[in-house]
C-alpha positions as CSV (number, residue, x, y, z in Angstrom):
1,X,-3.0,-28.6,-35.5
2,X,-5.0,-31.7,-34.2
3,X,-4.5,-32.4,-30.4
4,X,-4.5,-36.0,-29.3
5,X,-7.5,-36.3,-27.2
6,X,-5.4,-36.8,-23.8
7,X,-4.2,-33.5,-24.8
8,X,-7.5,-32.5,-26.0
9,X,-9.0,-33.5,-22.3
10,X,-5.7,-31.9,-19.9
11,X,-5.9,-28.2,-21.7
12,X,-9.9,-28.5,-21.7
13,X,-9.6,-29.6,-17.7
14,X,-7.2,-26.1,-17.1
15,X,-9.4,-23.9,-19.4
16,X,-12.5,-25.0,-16.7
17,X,-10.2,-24.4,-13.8
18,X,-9.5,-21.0,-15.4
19,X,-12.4,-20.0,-16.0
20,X,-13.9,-20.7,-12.1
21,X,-11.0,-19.3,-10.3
22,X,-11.2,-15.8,-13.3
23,X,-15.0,-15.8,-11.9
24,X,-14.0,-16.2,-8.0
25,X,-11.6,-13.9,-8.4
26,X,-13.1,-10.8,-10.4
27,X,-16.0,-10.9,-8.0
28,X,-13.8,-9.3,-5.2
29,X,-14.9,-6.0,-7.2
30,X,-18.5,-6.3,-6.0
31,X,-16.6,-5.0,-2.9
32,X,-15.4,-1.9,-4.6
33,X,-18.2,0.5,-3.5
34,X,-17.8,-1.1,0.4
35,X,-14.1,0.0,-0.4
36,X,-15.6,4.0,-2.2
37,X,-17.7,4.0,1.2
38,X,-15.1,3.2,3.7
39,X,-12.5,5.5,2.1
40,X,-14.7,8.4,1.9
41,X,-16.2,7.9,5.8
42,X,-12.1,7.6,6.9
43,X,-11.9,10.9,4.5
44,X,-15.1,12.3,6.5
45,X,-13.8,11.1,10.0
46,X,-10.0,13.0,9.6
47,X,-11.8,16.4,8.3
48,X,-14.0,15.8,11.3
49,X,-10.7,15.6,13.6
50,X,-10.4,18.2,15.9
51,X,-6.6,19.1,17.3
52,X,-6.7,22.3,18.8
53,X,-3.5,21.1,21.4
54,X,-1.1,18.6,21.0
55,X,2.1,17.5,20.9
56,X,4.1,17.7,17.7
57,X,4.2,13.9,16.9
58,X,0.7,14.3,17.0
59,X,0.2,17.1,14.6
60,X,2.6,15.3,11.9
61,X,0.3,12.2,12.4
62,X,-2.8,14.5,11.8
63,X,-0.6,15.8,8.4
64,X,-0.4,12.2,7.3
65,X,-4.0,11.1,7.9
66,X,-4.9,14.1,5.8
67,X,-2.2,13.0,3.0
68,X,-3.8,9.3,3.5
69,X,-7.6,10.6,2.3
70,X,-6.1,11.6,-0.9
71,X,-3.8,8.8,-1.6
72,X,-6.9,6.1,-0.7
73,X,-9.6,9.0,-3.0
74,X,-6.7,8.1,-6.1
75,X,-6.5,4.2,-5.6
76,X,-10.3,3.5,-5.3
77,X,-10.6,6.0,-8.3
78,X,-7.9,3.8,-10.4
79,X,-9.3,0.7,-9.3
80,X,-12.9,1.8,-10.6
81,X,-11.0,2.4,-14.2
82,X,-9.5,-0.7,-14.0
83,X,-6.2,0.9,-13.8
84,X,-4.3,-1.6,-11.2
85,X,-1.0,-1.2,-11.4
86,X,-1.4,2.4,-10.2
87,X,-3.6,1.1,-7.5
88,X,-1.2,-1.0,-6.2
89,X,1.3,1.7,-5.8
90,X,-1.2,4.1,-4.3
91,X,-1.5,1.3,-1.9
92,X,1.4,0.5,-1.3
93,X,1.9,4.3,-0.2
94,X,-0.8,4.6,1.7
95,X,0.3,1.4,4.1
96,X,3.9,3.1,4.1
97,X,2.3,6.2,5.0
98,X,0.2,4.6,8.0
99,X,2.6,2.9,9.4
100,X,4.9,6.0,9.8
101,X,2.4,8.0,11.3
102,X,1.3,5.5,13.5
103,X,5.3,5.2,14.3
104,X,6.0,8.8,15.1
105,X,2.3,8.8,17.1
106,X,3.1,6.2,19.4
107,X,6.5,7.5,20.8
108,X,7.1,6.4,24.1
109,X,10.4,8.2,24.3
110,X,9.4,11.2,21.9
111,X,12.4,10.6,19.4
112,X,10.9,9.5,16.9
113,X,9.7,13.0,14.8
114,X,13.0,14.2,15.2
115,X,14.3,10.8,13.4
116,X,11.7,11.7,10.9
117,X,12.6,15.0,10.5
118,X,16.6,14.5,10.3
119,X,15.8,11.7,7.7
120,X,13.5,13.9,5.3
121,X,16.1,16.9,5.8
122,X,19.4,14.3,4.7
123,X,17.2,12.8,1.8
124,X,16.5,16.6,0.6
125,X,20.3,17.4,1.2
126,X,21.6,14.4,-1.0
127,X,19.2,15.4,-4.1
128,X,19.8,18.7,-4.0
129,X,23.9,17.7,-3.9
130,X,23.4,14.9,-6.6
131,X,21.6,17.7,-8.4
132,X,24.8,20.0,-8.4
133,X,27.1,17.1,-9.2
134,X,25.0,15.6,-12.0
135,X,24.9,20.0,-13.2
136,X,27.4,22.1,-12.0
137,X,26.6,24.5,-14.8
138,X,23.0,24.7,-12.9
139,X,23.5,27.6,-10.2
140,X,19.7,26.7,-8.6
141,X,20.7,23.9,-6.7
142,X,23.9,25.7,-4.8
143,X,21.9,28.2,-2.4
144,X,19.4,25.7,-2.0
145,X,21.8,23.6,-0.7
146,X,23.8,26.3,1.1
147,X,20.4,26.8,3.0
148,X,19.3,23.6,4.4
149,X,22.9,22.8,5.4
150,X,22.5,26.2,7.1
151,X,18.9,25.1,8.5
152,X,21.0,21.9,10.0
153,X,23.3,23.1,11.7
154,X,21.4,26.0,13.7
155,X,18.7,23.2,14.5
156,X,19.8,22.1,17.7
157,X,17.8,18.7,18.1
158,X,19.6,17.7,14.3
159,X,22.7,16.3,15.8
160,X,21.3,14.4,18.7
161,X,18.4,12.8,16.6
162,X,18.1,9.2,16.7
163,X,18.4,7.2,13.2
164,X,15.5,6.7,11.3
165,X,15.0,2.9,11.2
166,X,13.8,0.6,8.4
167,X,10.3,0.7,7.4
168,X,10.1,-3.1,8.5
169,X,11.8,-2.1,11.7
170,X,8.8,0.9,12.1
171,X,6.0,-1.6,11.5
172,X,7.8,-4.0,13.8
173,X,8.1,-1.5,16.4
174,X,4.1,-0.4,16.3
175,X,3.2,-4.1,15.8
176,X,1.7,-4.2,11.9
177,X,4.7,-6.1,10.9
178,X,2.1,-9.1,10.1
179,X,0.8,-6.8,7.1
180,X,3.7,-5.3,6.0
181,X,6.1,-8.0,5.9
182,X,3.8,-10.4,3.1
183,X,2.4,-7.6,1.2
184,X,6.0,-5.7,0.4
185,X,7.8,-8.8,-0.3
186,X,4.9,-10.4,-2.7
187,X,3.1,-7.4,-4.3
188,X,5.2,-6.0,-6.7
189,X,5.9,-1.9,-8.1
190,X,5.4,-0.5,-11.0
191,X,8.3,-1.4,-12.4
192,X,8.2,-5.5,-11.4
193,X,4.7,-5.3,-12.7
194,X,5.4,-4.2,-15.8
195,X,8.1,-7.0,-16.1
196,X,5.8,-9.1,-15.1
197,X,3.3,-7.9,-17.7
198,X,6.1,-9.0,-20.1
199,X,7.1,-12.0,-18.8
200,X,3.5,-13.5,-18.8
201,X,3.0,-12.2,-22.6
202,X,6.1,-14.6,-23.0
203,X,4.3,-17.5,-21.4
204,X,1.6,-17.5,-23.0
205,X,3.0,-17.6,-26.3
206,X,3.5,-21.4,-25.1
207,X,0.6,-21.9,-23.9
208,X,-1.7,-24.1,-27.1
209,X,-3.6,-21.9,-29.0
210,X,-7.4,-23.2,-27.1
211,X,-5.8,-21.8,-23.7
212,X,-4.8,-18.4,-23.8
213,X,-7.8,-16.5,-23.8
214,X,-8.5,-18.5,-20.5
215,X,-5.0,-17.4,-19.2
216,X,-5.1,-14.2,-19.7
217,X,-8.4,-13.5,-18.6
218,X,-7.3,-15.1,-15.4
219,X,-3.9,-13.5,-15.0
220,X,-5.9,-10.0,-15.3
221,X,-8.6,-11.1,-12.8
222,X,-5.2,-12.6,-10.4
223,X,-3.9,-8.9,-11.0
224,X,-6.7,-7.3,-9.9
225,X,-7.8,-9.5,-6.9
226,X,-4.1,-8.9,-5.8
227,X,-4.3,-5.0,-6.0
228,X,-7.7,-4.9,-4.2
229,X,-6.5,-7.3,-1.4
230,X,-3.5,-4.5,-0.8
231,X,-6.0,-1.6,-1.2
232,X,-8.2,-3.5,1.5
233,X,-5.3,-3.6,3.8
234,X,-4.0,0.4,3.2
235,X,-7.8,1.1,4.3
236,X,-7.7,-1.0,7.7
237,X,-4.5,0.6,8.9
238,X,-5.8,3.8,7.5
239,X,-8.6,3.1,9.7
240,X,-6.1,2.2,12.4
241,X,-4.0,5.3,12.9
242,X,-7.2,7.5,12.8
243,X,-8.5,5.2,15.5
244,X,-6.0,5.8,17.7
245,X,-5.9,9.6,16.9
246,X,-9.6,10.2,17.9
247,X,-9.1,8.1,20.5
248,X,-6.2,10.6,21.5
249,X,-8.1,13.7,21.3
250,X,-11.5,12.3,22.1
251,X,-13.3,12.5,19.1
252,X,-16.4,10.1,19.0
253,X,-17.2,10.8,15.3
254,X,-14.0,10.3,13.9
255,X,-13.7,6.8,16.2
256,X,-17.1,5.3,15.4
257,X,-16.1,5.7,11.7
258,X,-12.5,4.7,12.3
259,X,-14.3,1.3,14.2
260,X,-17.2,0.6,10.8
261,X,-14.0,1.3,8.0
262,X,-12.3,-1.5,10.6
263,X,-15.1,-4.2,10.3
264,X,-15.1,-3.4,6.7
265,X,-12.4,-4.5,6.0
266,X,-11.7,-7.4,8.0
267,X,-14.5,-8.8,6.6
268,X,-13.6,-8.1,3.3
269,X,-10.1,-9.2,3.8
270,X,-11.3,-13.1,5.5
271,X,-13.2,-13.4,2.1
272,X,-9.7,-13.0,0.4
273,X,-8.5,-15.8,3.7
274,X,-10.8,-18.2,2.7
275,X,-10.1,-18.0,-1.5
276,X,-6.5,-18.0,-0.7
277,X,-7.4,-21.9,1.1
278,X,-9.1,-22.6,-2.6
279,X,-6.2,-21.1,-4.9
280,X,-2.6,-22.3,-3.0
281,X,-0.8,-22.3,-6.0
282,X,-1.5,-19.2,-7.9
283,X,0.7,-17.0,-6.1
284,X,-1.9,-14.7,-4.6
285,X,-0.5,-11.7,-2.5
286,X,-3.5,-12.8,0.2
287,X,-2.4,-16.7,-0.1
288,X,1.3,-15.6,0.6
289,X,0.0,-13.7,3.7
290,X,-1.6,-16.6,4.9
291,X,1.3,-18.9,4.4
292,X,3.7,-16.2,6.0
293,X,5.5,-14.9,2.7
């Protein structure tokens, strides 16, 4: 097919503009081994931790610190591979994760691990009885059951613990709401991206035949800028809760590295600021942080 030159001109303009923002955009992954280094250090800084005495909020925060240097060893791992869709969920977790143990940590009232704990026990109560309704023929669900309903009611604190709240209501509460609220209502799960996946394969098939290659390359490098902008954030609040542990206990190791994985990524994340000023309409989970969702 023969393209009037207008045409010819327009699509040849948005192939160029493709093929600067793809470049701008895959060279975020010259800051994947600043991301390797400041996982492993936070890694480093928690198995440095020492907490001998405590209270019990802050031995569950110590418990999700430790779950938080295998979650970030996993998405830096993926994101090497090129695998970004499990990335994103990794990261995703790992801000979750943060921002609950940073929640139960900084309990001025000291009702919050008991909220926790009611919530986790009800969640594992209401598997186990959809279990036994979706299988009655199953007898391993029953005594299960039977025992943690058991476990409930001898647990004294279970009936007087306070509800767990939303997760925007915990970030809220611990003052990270500024994160959480951008990144979990533009960076999609596994699911969405997946149907997103398809949905783009659909567009381009409208796109003229000169332009996809363009596209796609910069719908993957979009994808990828996006997951390492969310990965970049799961590290700084990673970094934040450990912080405020070591700070806790006292440990000077685990805050001086808790301080450097900080800087990190701030400055990693203003790089994402200032290509988010350059790139307003490609629907960037840094440029919808920046315009407030």
């Amino acid at each position: 097919m023969r393209w009037p030159l207008f045409g010819r001109d327009e699509s040849a303009k948005r192939i160029a503009r493709y093929d600067v923002r793809t470049t701008e955009l895959t060279a975020l992954r010259r800051h994947l081994p600043a991301m390797r280094t400041t996982a492993d250090e936070l890694a480093h800084g928690v198995a440095h931790l020492q907490v001998l005495t405590g209270t019990a909020a802050l031995q569950q925060s110590v418990y999700g610190v430790t779950a938080l240097s295998d979650l970030h060893a996993a998405a830096i791992s993926d994101l090497e591979q090129g695998r970004d869709v499990g990335a994103m969920v990794l990261a995703k977790e790992g801000i979750r994760l943060a921002v609950d143990a940073t929640y139960v940590f900084c309990d001025p009232e000291g009702s919050r691990l008991e909220a926790l704990i009611r919530h986790q026990l009800d969640a594992e109560r209401e598997r186990l009885a959809h279990w036994k309704r979706a299988f009655p023929e199953d007898t391993q669900p029953g005594p299960c059951l039977r025992r943690l309903d058991d476990l409930c009611r001898r647990s004294p604190w279970y009936a007087q613990a306070p509800e767990w709240p939303s997760f925007v209501t915990r970030a809220e509460a611990v003052g990270l709401d500024s994160w959480v609220h951008p990144i979990f209502s533009a960076a999609s799960g596994a699911s969405e991206a997946a149907t997103r996946q398809f949905i783009n394969a659909v567009e381009r098939e409208q796109l003229p035949e000169s332009e996809l290659a363009a596209a796609s390359r910069y719908r993957t490098a979009r994808d990828l800028s996006d997951t390492l902008y969310v990965e970049a954030v799961a590290l700084l609040l990673f970094a934040h809760v450990l912080h405020q542990l070591s700070v806790n206990v006292g440990d000077a190791v685990a805050t001086t590295v808790a301080e450097c994985g900080k800087e990190r990524m701030e400055s990693l994340l203003a790089e994402h600021d200032a290509l988010a000023e350059a790139h307003v309409d490609d629907r960037n989970v840094y440029f919808a942080v920046r315009s407030g969702g």
